[in-house]
C-alpha positions in Angstrom: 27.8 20.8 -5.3 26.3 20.6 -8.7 28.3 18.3 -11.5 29.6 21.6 -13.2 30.8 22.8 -9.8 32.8 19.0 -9.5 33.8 19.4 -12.7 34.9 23.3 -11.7 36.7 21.8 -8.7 39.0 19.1 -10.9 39.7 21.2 -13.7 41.3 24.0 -10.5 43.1 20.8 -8.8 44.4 19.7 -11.8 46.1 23.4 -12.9 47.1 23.9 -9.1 48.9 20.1 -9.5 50.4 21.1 -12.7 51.8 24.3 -11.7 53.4 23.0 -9.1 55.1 20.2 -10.6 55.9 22.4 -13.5 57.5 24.6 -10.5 59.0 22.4 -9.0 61.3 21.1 -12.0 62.0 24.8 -12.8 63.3 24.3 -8.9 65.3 21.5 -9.5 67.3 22.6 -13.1 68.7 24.8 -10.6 69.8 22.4 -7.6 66.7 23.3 -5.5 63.8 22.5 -3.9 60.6 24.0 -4.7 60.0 25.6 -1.1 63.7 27.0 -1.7 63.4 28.6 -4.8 60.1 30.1 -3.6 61.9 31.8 -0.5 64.4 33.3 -3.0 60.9 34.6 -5.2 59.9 36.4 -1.9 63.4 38.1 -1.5 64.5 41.2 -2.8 67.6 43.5 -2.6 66.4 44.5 1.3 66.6 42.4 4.0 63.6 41.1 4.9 62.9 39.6 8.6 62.5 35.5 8.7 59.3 36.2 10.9 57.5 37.7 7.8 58.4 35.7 5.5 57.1 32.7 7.4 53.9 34.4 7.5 54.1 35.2 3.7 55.2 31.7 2.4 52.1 30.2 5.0 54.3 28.2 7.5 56.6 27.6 10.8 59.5 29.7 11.8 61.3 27.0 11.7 60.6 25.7 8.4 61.7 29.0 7.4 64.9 28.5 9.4 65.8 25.1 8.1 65.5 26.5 4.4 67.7 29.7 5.2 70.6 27.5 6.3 70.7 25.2 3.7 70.3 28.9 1.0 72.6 30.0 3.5 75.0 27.2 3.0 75.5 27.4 -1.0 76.3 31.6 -0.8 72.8 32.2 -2.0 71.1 34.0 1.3 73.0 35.7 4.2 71.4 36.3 7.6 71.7 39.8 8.6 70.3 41.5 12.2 68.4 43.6 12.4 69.4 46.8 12.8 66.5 48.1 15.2 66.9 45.1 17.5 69.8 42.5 17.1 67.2 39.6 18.3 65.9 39.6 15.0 67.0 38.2 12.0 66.7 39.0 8.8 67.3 37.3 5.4 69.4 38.6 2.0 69.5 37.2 -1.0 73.2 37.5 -2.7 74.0 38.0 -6.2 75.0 34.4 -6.4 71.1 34.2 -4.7 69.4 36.4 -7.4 71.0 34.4 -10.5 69.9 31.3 -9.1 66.3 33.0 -8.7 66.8 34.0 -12.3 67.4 30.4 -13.7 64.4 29.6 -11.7 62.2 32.1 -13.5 63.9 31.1 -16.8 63.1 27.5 -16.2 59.7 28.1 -15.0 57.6 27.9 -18.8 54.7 26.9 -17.4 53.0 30.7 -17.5 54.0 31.4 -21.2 53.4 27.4 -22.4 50.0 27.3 -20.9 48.7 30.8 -20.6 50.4 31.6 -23.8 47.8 29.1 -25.7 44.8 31.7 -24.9 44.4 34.8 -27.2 44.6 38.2 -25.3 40.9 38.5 -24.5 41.1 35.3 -23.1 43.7 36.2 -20.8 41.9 39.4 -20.1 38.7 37.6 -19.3 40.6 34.5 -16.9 42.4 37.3 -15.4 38.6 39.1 -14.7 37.2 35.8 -13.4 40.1 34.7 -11.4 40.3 38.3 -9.7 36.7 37.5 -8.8 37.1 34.3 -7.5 40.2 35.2 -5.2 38.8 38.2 -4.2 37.4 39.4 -0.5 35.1 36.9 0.7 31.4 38.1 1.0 
């Protein structure tokens, strides 16, 4: 890699690092943990089967499991079956669920205080190049 490209490489770290720290404290003004409040992002007012959302949040069944039960556990998720085939689970978030997921956002400034520091044609050209750079692989 060239020095630019290192350079390139830190600068993307050190956003990625920040976000999620910045995420993470948005998390815990609401009495959660960052994987937790990130399930509650992925629901909305369906049901949606614990399968996929392992798939969408990128980890094990049971990971999705363990953070269900202890959503579960404070009124904020319910498991539901599914009505197709009762073998199948599936998770909703409760009202009590979506106001928490609210606070989240609320406390989440990290978009607005960061982003919000670039004029519009900056935004418009980072959105550009990042749309390129997460795009389809060639």
């Amino acid at each position: 890699m060239t020095e630019l490209a290192d350079t390139l490489a830190r600068q993307v770290w050190d956003f990625v690092f920040a976000y999620d720290a910045a995420y993470d404290r948005a998390a815990q003004v609401a009495g959660l943990s960052a994987a937790q409040a990130c399930l509650l992002e992925h629901l909305s007012e369906e049901s949606r089967p614990m399968g996929e959302l392992a798939l969408e949040l990128r980890c094990d069944a049971s990971n999705v499991t363990q953070l269900v039960s202890r959503l579960e556990a404070r009124g904020l998720v319910a498991r539901v079956p599914d009505p197709d085939d009762r073998r199948i689970k599936r998770v909703l978030i409760t009202s009590a669920g979506a106001d928490v997921r609210r606070a989240v956002r609320v406390a989440f400034e990290f978009p607005s205080e960061r982003l919000g520091s670039l004029t519009d044609q900056e935004r418009r050209q980072l959105s550009g190049l990042l749309a390129k750079v997460l795009g389809p692989a060639s």
